[in-house]
C-alpha positions in Angstrom: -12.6 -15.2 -4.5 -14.9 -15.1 -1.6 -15.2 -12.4 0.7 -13.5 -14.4 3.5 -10.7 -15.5 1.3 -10.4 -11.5 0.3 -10.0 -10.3 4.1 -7.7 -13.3 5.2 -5.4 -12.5 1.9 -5.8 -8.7 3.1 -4.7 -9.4 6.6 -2.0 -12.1 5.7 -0.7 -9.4 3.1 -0.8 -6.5 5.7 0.9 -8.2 8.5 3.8 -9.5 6.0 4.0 -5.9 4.6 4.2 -4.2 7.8 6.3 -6.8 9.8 8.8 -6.2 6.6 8.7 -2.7 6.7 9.7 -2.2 10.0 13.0 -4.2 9.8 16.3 -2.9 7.6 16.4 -4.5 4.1 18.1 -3.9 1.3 15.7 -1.8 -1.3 14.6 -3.8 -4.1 13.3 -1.6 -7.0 12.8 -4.2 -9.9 9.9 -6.0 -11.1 9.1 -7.6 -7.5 8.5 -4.3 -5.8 5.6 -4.4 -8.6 4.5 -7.9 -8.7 2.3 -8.0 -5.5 0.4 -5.0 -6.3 -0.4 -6.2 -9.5 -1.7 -9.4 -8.3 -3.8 -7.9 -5.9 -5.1 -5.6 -8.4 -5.9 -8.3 -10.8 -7.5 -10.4 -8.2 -9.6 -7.5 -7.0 -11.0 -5.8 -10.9 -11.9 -9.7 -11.2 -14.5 -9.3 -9.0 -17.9 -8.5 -10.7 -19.1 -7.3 -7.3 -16.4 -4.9 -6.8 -19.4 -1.8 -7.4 -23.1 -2.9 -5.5 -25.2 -3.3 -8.3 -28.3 -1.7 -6.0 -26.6 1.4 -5.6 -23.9 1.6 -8.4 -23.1 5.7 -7.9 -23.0 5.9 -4.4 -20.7 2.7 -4.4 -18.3 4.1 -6.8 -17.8 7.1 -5.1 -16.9 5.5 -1.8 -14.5 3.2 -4.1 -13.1 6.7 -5.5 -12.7 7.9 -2.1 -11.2 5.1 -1.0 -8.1 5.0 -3.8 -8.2 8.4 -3.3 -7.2 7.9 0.8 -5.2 4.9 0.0 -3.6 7.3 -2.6 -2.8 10.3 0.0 -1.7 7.5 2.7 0.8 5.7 0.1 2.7 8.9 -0.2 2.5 9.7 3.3 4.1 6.1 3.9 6.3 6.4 1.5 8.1 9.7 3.0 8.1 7.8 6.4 10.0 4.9 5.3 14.1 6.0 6.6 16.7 5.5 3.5 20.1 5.3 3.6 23.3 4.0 1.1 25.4 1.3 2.4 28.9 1.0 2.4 28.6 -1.0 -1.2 25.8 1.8 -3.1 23.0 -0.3 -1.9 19.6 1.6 -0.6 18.5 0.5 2.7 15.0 1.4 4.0 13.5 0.9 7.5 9.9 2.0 8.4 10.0 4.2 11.7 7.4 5.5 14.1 5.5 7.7 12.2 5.4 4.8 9.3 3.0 2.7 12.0 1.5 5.8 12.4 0.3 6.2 8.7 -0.4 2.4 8.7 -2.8 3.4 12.2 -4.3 6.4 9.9 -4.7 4.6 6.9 -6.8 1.3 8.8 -9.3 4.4 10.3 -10.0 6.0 7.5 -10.5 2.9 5.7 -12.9 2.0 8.6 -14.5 5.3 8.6 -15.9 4.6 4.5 -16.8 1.3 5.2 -18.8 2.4 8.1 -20.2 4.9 5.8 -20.6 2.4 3.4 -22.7 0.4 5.8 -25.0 3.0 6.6 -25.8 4.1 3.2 -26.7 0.4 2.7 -24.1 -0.2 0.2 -22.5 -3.8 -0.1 -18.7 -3.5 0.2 -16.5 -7.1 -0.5 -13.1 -7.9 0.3 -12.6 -6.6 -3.4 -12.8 -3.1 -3.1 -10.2 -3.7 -0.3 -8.1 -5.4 -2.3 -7.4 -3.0 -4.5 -6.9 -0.4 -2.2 -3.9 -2.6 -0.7 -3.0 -2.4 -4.5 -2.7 0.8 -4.8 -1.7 1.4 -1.6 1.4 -0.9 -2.1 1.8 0.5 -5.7 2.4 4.2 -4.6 4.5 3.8 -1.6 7.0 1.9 -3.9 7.0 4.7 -6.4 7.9 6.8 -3.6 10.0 5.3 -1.8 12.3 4.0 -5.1 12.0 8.2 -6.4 13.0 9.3 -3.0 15.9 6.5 -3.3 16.9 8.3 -6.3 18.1 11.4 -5.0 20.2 9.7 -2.1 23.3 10.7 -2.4 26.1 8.1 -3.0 27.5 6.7 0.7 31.0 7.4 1.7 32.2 4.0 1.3 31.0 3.5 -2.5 32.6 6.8 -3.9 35.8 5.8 -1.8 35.7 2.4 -3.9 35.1 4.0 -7.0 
């Protein structure tokens, strides 16, 4: 993909993500929690510009540091995402305050390396960001579907039972 097609599937992708996130809905742990990150992955190793060429070590270790900050800020999300059972067993989760405020953290730091990036003279694409998303996306829902685990069951669904 182009660069421009990268950062208008990264935008599109993190407005959906976020504008979902901050609404109740009902948790959904099988294979579509896992489908988008995937993509994005694939579409992102794809890319034989993921790593500049010119300066292959210093660009993989801002891509390392990158996944490693997505990594940390996926977690972080994750715990800020508010769970509860319904009445019927269900998981709800809702973002809250603080899960903007990872969302705020993660886009600096994500500025900060590409800023780096830039003046180390290292060419970053859309790619690189891609897969952070990917990742990104990938550990919050291992998270957040782990910390759904240990809810304990609501009221109303041992009642029924």
């Amino acid at each position: 993909m182009t660069a421009l097609a990268n950062v208008l599937v990264i935008i599109v992708v993190m407005v959906l993500v976020v504008q979902r996130q901050m609404r109740a809905q009902r948790l959904d742990s099988g294979r579509r929690a896992w489908l988008l990150p995937v993509v994005l992955g694939v579409l992102a190793l794809r890319d034989p510009q993921l790593v500049d060429r010119a300066h292959p070590g210093t660009s993989v270790a801002l891509l390392a540091c990158s996944l490693l900050a997505v990594l940390a800020m996926g977690c972080v999300w994750g715990w800020t995402v508010r769970l509860w059972r319904g009445e019927d067993g269900a998981v709800w989760a809702k973002g809250t305050k603080a899960t903007v405020a990872a969302w705020s953290g993660m886009i600096a730091i994500r500025l900060c390396l590409f800023g780096l990036g830039a003046a180390l003279h290292v060419r970053q694409t859309g790619s690189a960001l891609l897969l952070g998303l990917a990742v990104l996306l990938l550990v919050r829902s291992l998270v957040v579907n782990w910390r759904a685990r240990t809810l304990a069951p609501s009221y109303g669904a041992t009642a029924a039972h």
